[in-house]
N, C-alpha and C positions, 0 to 999 in steps of 0.2 A: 576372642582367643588370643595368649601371648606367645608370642612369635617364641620358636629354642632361643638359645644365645650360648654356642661354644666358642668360649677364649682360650688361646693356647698362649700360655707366659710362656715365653723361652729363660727368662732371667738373664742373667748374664751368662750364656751358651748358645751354641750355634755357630752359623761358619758359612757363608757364602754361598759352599754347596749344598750345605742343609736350604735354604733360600729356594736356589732352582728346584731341586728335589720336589719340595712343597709347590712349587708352581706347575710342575709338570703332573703331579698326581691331583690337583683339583681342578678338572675342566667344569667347567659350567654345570656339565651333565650329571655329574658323579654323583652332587647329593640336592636335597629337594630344595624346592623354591622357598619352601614354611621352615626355612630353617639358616639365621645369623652364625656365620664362621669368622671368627675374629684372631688373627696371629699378631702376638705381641713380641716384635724382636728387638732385640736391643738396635739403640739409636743408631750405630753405625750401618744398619743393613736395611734404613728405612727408605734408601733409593735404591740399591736394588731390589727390595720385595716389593717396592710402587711398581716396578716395572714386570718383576715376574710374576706381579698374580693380577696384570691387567687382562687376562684372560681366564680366568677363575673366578668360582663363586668367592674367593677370601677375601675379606676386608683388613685394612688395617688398623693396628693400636700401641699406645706407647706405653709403657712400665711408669711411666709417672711424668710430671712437671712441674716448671715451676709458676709460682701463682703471679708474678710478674710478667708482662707482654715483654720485655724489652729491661738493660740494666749491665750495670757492673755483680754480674753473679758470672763468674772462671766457674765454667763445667757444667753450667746448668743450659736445661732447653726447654724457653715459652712454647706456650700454645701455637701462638701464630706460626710460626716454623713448623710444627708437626702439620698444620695444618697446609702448610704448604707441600707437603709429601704423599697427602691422599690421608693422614691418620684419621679415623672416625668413632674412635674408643681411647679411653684413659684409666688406668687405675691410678684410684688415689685411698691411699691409708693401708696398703696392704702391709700384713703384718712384719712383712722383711725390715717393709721401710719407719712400720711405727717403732721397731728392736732396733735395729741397726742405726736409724741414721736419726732417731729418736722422734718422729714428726709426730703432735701429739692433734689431740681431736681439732685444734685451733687450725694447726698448718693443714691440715687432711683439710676442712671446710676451704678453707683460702685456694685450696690446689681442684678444688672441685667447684670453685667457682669461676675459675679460669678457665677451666675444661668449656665448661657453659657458655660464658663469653664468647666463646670461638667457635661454639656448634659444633662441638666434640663431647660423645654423650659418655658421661663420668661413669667409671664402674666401682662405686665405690664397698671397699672391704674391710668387713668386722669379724671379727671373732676371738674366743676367749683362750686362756691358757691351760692347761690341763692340772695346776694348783687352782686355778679359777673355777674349775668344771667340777673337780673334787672335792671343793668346797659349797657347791651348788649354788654356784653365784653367774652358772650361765647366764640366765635371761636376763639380769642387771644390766652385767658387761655390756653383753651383744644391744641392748635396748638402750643402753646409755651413748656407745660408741654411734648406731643409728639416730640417735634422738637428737645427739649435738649438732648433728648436721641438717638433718630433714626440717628441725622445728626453727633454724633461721633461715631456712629458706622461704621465695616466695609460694605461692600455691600454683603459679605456672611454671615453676621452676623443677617441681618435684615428680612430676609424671618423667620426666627428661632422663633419671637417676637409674641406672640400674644398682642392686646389690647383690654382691656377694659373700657367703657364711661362708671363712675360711675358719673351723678350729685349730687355732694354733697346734694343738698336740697331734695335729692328724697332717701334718703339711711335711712331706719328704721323707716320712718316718715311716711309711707304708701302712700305717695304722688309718682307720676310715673310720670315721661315725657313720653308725648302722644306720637305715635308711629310715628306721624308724625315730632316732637321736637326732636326726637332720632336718627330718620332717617336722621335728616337733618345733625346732627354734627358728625354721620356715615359717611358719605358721605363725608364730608370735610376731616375728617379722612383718608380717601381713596383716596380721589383725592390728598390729600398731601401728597399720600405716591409714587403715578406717578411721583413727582419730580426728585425721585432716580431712578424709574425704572417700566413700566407698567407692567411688570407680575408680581413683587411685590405689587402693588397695587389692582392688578386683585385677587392673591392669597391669602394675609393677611387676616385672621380670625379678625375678631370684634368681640366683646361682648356686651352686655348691661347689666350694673350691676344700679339696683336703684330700689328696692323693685319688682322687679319682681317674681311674685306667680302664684301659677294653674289659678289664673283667667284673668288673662292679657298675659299669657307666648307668645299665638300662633300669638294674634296679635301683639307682639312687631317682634316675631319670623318671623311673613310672612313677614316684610321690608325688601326691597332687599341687604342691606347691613350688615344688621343685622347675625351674623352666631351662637348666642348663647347667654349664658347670666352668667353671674357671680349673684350669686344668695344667699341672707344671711338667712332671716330668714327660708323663707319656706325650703331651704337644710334641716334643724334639724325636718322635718316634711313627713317622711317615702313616704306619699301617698301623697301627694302636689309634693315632688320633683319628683316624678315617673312620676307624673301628667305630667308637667314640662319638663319632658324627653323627652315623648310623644309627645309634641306637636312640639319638635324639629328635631324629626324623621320624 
C-alpha cells in the first residue's frame, strides 16, 4: 500500500501568523497515521515552522534548491542548510521555476540529485502546457520531462522520488483536469516507470498538483493512481487544507 502524500506550496505567501495557525490546528490527532502532510513555506519561515509543527503530524519542505552543498551563489539555499531546519521534502522542476527562472530538465536533474544527497526525498514536477495539451502532445511532454530524470538515475535511487503531475494550464487558473484526464497521464506515469522495474512502478507515490481544493480533493483522490496532491492555493487556507487531508485519509 502507498502511503497519501499532501504538500501544501505556500509559494511565495504567508506570514508568521499563517505559521502558528497551521501549528495549532494539526495536533497529532486530527488526521490518520496512513497519511504524509507536508507544508512547503518559504525559506524565511523554516525556523519558525521547525518549531511550531514540532507537535504536529506536519513535516516539513522547501520550494526548491540549489544543487551545490556550499559556494559563491547570493540568494540561493543548499540542501545541507534545509536540512538542518528539520526539511524532509523538495520540489524540484515545478513549473514556476521551469517559466520563471528558466531551469531546464538538466538543472531540475542536478537540483534532484542534491535533494538525494542529503536524504531529503525530491518531489519532482512535470507537466505540460495547455498549447501542449491542445496539441496532443501530453504524454510526450509529461514522459520526456519524467524520463530525463528517472533514466539517469541509479535503480536505488528511483524508488526515493516522488512525482507530481502539475498541468500547467490548471495551476491558479481554477481550471482542473477531470479526474478522469489526471488519471489517465497517472497511469502512463506508472506504467513507464515498469520499464525499470515493477515494484517500482507498483510503489511510486503520484501526486496531483493543479488547483486542487476541499471541493474536488476526494474525487481526484479516489483515482487509483492518484496517491495525493501537491496543492497551492488552498494550503494557505487552514480549513480547506484540513479539508483536503481528509479526504485523503
Amino acid at each position: 500500500m502507498r502511503t497519501p502524500l499532501i504538500a501544501g506550496n505556500w509559494k511565495m505567501n504567508g506570514s508568521a501568523s499563517l505559521v502558528e495557525d497551521f501549528g495549532r490546528a494539526f495536533p497529532r490527532t486530527v488526521l490518520p497515521a496512513s497519511l504524509d502532510v507536508v507544508i512547503l513555506p518559504p525559506f524565511p519561515y523554516l525556523d519558525m515552522a521547525q518549531r511550531a509543527f514540532a507537535d504536529t503530524s506536519l513535516e516539513l519542505g522547501a520550494q526548491t534548491l540549489n544543487p551545490l552543498h556550499s559556494g559563491a551563489r547570493t540568494g540561493e539555499v543548499s540542501g545541507q542548510m534545509l536540512r538542518e531546519f528539520g526539511v524532509k521534502y523538495a520540489l524540484v522542476g515545478h513549473s514556476e521555476r521551469r517559466q520563471l527562472y528558466r531551469e531546464n530538465d538538466e538543472a531540475v536533474h542536478d537540483r534532484l540529485l542534491a535533494a538525494l544527497s542529503v536524504d531529503i526525498t525530491p518531489i519532482l514536477c512535470v507537466g505540460e502546457s495547455l498549447e501542449e495539451r491542445d496539441a496532443g502532445r501530453t504524454m510526450d511532454v509529461v514522459l520526456g520531462q519524467v524520463g530525463y530524470v528517472m533514466a539517469r538515475l541509479e535503480p536505488e535511487q528511483r524508488p526515493r522520488v516522488v512525482i507530481a503531475y502539475e498541468p500547467v494550464w490548471a495551476i491558479g487558473t481554477g481550471r482542473t483536469a477531470t479526474p478522469g484526464q489526471a488519471q489517465e497521464v497517472m497511469a502512463g506515469i506508472r506504467q513507464y516507470q515498469a520499464s525499470f522495474d515493477r515494484e517500482l512502478a507498483t510503489g511510486m507515490r503520484l501526486l496531483y498538483g493543479g488547483s486542487m481544493n476541499a471541493s474536488n480533493a476526494a474525487e481526484l483522490l479516489a483515482q487509483p493512481d492518484i496517491d495525493g496532491g501537491l496543492v497551492g492555493g488552498a494550503s494557505l487556507k487552514v480549513d480547506d487544507f484540513l479539508a483536503i487531508c481528509q479526504s485523503a485519509g
